[in-house]
Structure formats: C-alpha cells, structure tokens
N, C-alpha and C positions, 0 to 999 in steps of 0.2 A: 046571385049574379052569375050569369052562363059567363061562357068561355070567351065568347062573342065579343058580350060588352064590357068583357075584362081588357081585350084588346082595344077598345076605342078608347079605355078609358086609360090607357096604358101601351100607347103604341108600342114602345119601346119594348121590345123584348131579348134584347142580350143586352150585355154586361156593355160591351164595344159602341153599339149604336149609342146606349144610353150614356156614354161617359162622351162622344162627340157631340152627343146634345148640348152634354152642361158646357164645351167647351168653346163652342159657339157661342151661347150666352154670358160665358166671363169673357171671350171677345171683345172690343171697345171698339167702336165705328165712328171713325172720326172722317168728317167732308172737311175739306181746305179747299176754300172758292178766292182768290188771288189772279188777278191780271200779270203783276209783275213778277217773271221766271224767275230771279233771287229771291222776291220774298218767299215765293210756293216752294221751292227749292228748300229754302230753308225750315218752313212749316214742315215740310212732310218728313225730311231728318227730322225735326225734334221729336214727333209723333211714330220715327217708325222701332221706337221702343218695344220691347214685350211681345205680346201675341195681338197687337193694335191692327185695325183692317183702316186702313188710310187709305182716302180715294182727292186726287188732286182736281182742281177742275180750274181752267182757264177762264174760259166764256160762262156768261150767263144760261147761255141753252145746254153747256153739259153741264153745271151745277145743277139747272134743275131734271136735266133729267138722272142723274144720279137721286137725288132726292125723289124721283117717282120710281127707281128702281130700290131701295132699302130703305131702311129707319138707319137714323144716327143716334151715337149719343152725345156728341158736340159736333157743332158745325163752326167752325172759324171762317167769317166773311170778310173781304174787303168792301168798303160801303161806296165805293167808285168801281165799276168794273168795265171797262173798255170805255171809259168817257162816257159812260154812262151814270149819271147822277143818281137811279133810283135803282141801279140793277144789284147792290146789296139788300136794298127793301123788299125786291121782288123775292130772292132766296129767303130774307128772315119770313115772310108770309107763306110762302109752301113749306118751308122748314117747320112751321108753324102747326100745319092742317095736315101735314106727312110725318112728320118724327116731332111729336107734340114734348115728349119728353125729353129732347134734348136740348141741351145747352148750348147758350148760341149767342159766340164772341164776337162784337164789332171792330173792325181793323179801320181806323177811316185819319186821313191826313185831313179831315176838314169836318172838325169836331164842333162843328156853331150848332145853336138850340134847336134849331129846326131839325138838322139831321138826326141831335139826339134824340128828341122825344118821338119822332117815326121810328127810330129802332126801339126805343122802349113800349110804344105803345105795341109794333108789331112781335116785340118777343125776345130781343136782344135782353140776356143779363148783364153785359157788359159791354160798355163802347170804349174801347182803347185804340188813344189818340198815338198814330206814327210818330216818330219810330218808338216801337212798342219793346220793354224787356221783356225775352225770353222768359226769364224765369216767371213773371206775372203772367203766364201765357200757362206753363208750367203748373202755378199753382195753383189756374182754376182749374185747369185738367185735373188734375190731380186729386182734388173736393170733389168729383163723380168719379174718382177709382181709374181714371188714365192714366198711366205709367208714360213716362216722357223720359229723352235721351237726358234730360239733364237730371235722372232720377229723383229722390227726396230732396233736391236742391229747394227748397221752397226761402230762401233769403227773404228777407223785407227789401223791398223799391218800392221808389213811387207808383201815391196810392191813387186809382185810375176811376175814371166819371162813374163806375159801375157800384163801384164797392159802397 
C-alpha cells in the first residue's frame, strides 16, 4: 500500500485530529421539536448533561431543517406543533429518511389510536402521553448511551404506550 492510499484510508494523521474524531462520535445529538417555551425549556436542561449537542426547535420548518442539516441520535417530538395536527408526523418521516438510526420519542396530549399508529407506523419508539415523567424521558435516553441532568436516576413510573 503507497503512502497515498494510506492516507485515504486513514485521514487521520496526528494523535489530536484523531482523538477530536472519536469525540464527536461519543457526542449524543439530541433534536427537541416542542411548540411550548416550558416544555422545550425544560427538555433541553434535562438533555444539556455531559458532552450532549442539543438543538431546540420551535416551528416545524426549523425542526426540519435541523434535521437536513445533521443525523440525531434521538429526536423528542411534540405530536401537535403550532395547531398543527400532523406536524409531529411530518418530523417523525424525515427523522426517519435523515437520521434513520435514531430514536424517536412521541410527546402528544392527544394520545387516541389514530395518532398512535401514524407514529408507530412512521418511526416513533415511543408515544408518551402529557404530562410525561422526566425520568421515563430519561430512561430511554439513556438505553442509547445519553447521559441526562437527572443522571442514572432511571426509578420505575408509569409504564408509557411504547414499552
């Protein structure tokens, strides 16, 4: 193998570059798409634990355009977002075909079957019904390696449409 394609096959050539690699990668990218300023408020304290890259988003066009600028590896959606009935489905669908591998929490105050099975069909692992405990919020984070303000707190509460 030349020198060459040692380098393609090895960008990485100091010690420094190669250690900011890995540390982007143990990064956790977490989207919080929330209409109401308390709730998103409070999502993004829980989440701005550790070395977590937390992007909040009000509206449905910065959720998604957040989601055409990175991969997540959870996205937490509200399934109402500005009186809009399908603008959490729209985020679980590009969350879906953009950050396929991540994990993707329903927040919805209006939990009837229809809403569930369009989240479940579109991608959602979990649809938790308002008002949601923290710690159940917590400890799916935490089942993909996201560290949250409420640390190992992982308690049993009630168990939520997902599980």
């Amino acid at each position: 193998m030349t020198s060459q394609e040692e380098y393609v096959t090895h960008p990485f050539d100091t010690t420094r570059e190669r250690d900011h690699a890995n540390e982007r990668r143990q990064r956790k990218s977490i989207l919080v798409v929330e209409d109401e300023p308390s709730i998103r408020a409070i999502l993004l304290e829980l989440f701005s634990a550790g070395k977590n890259n937390v992007v909040g988003a009000e509206l449905l066009s910065e959720a998604l355009s957040e989601l055409r600028s990175q991969q997540f590896d959870l996205v937490v959606t509200d399934l109402r977002l500005a009186g809009k009935r399908d603008g959490g489905l729209q985020v679980l669908a590009l969350a879906g075909m953009l950050s396929p591998d991540a994990m993707v929490l329903v927040l919805t105050a209006y939990p009837d079957d229809s809403n569930r099975q369009a989240s479940f069909r579109l991608g959602a692992m979990h649809l938790l019904e308002k008002p949601v405990d923290l710690a159940i919020i917590a400890r799916h984070a935490a089942s993909i390696g996201i560290e949250t303000a409420l640390g190992a707190q992982t308690h049993p509460a009630k168990s939520d449409s997902g599980d």
